[in-house]
N, C-alpha and C positions, 0 to 999 in steps of 0.2 A: 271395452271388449277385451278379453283375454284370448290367447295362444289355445288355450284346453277350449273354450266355446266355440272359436273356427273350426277342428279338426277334434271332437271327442275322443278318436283315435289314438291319441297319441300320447303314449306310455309315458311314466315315469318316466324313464333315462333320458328322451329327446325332450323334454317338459326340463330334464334339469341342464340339460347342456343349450337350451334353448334359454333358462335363464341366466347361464351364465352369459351369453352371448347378452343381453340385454346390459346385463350390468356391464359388463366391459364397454358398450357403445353410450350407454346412459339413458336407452330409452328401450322400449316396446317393439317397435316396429322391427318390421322381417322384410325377406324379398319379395313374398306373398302380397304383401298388404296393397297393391293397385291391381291383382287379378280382380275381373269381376267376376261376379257371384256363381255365372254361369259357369265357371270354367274351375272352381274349386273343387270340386270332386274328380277333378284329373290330377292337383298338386298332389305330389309325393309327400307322406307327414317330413320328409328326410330335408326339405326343402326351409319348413318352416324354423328349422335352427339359426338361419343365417340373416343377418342386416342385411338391409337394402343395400344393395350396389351404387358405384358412386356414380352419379350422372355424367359424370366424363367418359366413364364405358361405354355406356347404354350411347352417347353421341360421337363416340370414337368409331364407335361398332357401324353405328349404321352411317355415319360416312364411308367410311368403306368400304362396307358391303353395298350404298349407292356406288362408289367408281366401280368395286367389280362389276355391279350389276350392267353400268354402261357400254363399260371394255369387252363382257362378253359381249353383249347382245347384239353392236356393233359393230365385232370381230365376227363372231359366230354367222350371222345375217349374212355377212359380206362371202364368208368363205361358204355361205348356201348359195348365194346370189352367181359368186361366182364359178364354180364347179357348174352348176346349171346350166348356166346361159354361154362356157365358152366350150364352142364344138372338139378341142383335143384333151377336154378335161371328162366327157359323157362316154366313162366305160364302165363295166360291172364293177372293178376294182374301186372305184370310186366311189361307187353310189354310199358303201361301206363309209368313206369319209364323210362326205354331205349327211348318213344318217348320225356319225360322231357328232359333226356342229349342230345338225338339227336338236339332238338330244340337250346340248348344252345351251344352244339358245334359249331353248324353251325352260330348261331350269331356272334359269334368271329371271325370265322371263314372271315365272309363277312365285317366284322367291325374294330375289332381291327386292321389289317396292312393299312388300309387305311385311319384312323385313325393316326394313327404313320405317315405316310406319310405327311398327310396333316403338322401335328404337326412340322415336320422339314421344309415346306417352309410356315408355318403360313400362311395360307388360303386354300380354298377348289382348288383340280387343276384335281379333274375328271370329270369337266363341268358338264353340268344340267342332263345330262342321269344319270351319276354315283350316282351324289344327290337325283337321284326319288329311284335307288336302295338303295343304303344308308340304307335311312330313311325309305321306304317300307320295307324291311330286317329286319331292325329294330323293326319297328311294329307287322312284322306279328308273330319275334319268340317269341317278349314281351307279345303279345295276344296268343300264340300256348301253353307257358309255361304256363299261370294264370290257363288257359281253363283247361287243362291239370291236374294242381293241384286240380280245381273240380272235376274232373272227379276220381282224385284219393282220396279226401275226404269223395265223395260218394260212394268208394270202402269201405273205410274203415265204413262208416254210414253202408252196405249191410249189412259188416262181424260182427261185432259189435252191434247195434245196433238190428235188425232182427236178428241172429246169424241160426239156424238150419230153421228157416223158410222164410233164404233170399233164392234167386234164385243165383247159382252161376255165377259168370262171365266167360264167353267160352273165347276161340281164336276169333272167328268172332264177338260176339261182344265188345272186346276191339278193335280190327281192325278198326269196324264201327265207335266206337265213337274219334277211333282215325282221322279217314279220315271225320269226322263231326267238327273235329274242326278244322282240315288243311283247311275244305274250308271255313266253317265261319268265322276264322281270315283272310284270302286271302282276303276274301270279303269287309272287312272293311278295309282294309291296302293298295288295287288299287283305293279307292272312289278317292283319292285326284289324282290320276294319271287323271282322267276321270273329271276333274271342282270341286267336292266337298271338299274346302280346296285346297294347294298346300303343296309339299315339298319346304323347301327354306334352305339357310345356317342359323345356328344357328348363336345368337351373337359374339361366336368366332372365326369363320367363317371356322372353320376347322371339324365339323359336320353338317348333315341337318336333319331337321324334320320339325316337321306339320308347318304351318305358323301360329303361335300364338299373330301375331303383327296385324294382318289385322283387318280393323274396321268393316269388311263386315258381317254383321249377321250369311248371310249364312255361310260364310267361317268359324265363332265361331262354327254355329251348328256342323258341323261336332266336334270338340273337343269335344263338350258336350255331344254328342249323344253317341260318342264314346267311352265315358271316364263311362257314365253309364252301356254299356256291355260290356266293357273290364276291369274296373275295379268296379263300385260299384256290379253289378249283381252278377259274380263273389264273392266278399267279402262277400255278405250278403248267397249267398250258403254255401260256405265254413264253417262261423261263423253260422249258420243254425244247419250240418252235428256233428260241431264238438263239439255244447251246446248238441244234443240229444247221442252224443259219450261220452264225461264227464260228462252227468248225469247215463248211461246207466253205466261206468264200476264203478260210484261210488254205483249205485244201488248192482252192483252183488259183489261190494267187503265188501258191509254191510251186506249182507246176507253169504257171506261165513264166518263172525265174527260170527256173530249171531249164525248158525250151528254149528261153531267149541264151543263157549261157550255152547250151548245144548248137544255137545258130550264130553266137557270135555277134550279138544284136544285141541296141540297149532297152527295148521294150518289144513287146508282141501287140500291141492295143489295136486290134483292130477294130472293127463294126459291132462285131459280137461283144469282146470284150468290154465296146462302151458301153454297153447296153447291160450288162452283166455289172458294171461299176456304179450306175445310173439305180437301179434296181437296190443295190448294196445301200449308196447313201437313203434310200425313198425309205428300207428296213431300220434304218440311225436314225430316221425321223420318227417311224412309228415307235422305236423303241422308248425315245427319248419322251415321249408322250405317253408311253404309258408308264414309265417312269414315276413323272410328276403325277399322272393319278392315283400313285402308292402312296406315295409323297403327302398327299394332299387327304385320303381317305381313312391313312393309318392310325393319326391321331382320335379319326372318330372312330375309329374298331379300339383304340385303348383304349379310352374313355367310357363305353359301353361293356369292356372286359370288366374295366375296377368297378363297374357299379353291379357287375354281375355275381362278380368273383370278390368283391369287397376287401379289394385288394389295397385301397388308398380313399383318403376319405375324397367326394368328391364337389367341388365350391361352384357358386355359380358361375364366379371367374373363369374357371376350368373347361367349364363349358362351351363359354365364346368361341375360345381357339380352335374348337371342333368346328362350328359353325363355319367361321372365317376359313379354316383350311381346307375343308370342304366344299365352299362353293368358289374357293380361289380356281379350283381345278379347269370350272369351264371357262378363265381366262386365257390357261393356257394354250393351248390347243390352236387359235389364230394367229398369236406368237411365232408360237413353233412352226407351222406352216409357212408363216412372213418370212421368217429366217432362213428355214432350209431347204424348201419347196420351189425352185428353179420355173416348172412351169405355172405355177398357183402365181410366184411373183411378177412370170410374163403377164397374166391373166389381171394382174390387180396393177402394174403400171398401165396399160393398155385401156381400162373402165376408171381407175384413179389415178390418175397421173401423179397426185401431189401428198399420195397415201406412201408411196413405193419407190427404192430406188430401181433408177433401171438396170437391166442383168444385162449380164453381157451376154456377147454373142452365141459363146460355148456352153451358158446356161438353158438361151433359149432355146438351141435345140438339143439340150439333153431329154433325156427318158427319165423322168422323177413322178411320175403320175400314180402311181400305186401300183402294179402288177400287170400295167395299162399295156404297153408297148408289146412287152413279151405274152400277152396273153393273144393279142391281136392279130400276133406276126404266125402263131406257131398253126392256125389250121392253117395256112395257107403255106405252110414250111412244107 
């Protein structure tokens, strides 16, 4: 069987760079050659230039992506589990958090074992439906979590920022803008389902996503279009929330020096100020988390630029790292919470003793719960 009989398609130029690639390896074979039959008319002809991968990837990869897949879902679970069931962690500000782990559980959830799967027969084998799921899955919890992280910077911009003359955040409306972003990422994440863009296998051929190889304008716009409200719109609120947040607590932390030198005194800290400082670190957490979700998604917006913009050629090797960076994201998130999350650590020595160290006593009655305390405090101010 030849290259020109799989794919008719495929020109001259990738027919000769495709055999050159043969000659340099000594044989025939491509990355192509363990897709089956069914799923050949989603490989990109761009695909078929390249040697198989070497089987130490393909079981590198989905070790891997089995521990992230554990560490989230494990992590993620727990920090559902617990937000839920302990009574000073159920307030609107919250539910924001619970819907972030939710989101990220459920990615692994849908991803990592099938994933692992594919990794042990080195190509994709849940045909095209599985692949629309896939990579729809994929998008929509990658979009649910960013959205999501707005949504909690702007918690934190209310509490902070405004402080006694924000409006606080109820139950119904964290509910609402939590089911506002479940259908505006749905929204964007079915377009390809419906002609706008397609899902297809990635170059490793044991993930799928957007098609980023197609020379088809349309089929770009969508990445483009998508990549400005899922990722820049996003970024620039965030970076917005969190310059008028670090200007705001460096304002009030010059003015409590300034007071304390007029009284002659080595601090002001009182009640409010704890609370006001409690608030500050809860903002370093959420920062810090959505951070590592740049971190972790940027690579796959380059990666989707150079195939768009045909800026770098791009290998199936190239590819993994997308994958891997990507869905490392939903590990972090339990991490970060473990570490800087004072009452989530009360809450997880208290259910797991042998998970958590225990905090001490100035931890456990701090105000770190997300916008919780001061939202709480102020109708009744």
């Amino acid at each position: 069987m030849t290259i020109a009989s799989l794919d008719p398609g495929l020109g001259p130029a990738m027919l000769d760079v495709w055999n050159g690639q043969t000659a340099a390896f000594g044989s025939n074979q491509t990355v192509v050659d363990k897709v089956p039959p069914d799923m050949l008319h989603l490989v990109d002809p761009h695909w078929y230039q390249f040697p198989p991968m070497n089987p130490m990837w393909h079981g590198l990869l989905g070790f891997t992506i089995g521990v992230l897949g554990f560490i989230s879902i494990a992590g993620n679970g727990m920090v559902v589990y617990i937000f839920t069931t302990t009574k000073s962690l159920k307030t609107p500000s919250n539910l924001l958090v619970v819907n972030l782990a939710f989101s990220d559980f459920l990615m692994m959830c849908f991803m990592s074992p099938a994933m692992v799967v594919n990794c042990y027969y080195e190509t994709w084998v849940f045909g095209p439906l599985g692949c629309d799921i896939y990579a729809c899955t994929g998008s929509l919890f990658g979009s649910i979590s960013i959205w999501t992280m707005t949504m909690i910077a702007f918690d934190r911009y209310n509490v902070i920022v405004k402080g006694i003359a924000a409006k606080p955040l109820t139950i119904n409306g964290a509910l609402l803008r939590i089911l506002g972003i479940w259908l505006f990422s749905l929204l964007w994440t079915v377009a390809p389902i419906f002609g706008w863009n397609r899902y297809v296998p990635e170059g490793n051929m044991t993930a799928c996503g957007t098609d980023y190889i197609s020379k088809s304008w349309f089929s770009r716009s969508y990445i483009l279009v998508y990549s400005v409200f899922v990722y820049y719109v996003p970024l620039l609120l965030i970076i917005y929330s969190y310059f008028f947040i670090v200007q705001a607590v460096a304002a009030h932390e010059r003015a409590m020096r300034e007071q304390a030198k007029k009284m002659n005194v080595a601090s002001l800290r009182s009640s409010e100020a704890a609370n006001t400082s409690a608030e500050c670190k809860l903002a370093k957490v959420a920062l810090m988390t959505i951070s590592l979700w740049f971190m972790a998604w940027t690579p796959y917006l380059i990666i989707n630029y150079m195939g768009i913009f045909e800026t770098a050629p791009i290998s199936p090797l190239t590819t993994i790292w997308g994958s891997v960076f990507a869905k490392a994201n939903a590990v972090y998130n339990p991490i970060v919470y473990g570490i800087s999350h004072p009452k989530y650590r009360a809450a997880l020595y208290q259910k797991f003793p042998s998970l958590a160290c225990q905090p001490s006593p100035e931890e456990s009655g701090s105000v770190a719960s997300g916008a919780t305390t001061a939202c709480e405090e102020k109708p009744s101010a």
